[in-house]
N, C-alpha and C positions, 0 to 999 in steps of 0.2 A: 202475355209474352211480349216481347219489346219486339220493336221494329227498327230493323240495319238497313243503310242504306252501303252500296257497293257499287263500284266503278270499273268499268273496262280497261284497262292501261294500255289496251290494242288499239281500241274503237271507240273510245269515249263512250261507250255507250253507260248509262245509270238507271238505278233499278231498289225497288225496296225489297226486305224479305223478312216474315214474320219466323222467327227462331227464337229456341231454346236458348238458354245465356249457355248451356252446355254442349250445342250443336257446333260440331266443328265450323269453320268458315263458307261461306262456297268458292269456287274456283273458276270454275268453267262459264263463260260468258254465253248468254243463250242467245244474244245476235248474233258475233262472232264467231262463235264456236273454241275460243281460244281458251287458256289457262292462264288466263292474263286478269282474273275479277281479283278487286283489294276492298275489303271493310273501310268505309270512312268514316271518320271522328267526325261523329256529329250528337246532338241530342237524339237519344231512342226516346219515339213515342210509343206512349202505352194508355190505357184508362181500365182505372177500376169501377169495378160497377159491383150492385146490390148495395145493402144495408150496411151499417158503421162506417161508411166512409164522410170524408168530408160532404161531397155533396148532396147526401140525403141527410146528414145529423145536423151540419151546423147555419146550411141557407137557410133563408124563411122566404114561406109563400111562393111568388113567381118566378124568383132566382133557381130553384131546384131545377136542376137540368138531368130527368131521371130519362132512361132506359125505356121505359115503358110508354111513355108520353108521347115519344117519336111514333110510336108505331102507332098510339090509339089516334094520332092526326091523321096516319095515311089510309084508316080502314074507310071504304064507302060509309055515308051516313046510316043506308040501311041496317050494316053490322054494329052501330055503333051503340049503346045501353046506355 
């Protein structure tokens, strides 16, 4: 799901939100409580993950930046195989 970013028009306040491409917008600002939030044009980040994508098919070796890897660095050594 892509990532919006939106702006207060009251309070300047800015804020990300993970949304559907088919979720209406949001509105209401949750510092200020106003009706004052606007979608801003910016790039939506997103990452795809698992198998067929570019980054498991076509890196080699240490370039692979998998999913999985992150996590097998943060377990203790004990849990580690």
């Amino acid at each position: 799901m892509p990532i919006y970013e939106y702006e207060c028009k009251a309070c300047g306040h800015t804020m990300e939100s993970i949304q559907k491409i088919s979720d209406e917008p949001l509105t209401d600002c949750p510092a200020c409580g106003k009706a004052e939030l606007q979608k801003m044009i910016s790039a939506a980040g997103f990452r795809l993950k698992g198998g067929g994508w570019y980054e498991t098919d076509f890196k080699k070796g240490d370039k692979k930046n998998l999913a999985g890897k992150d996590s097998e660095k943060s377990k203790p050594k004990s849990e580690k195989k």
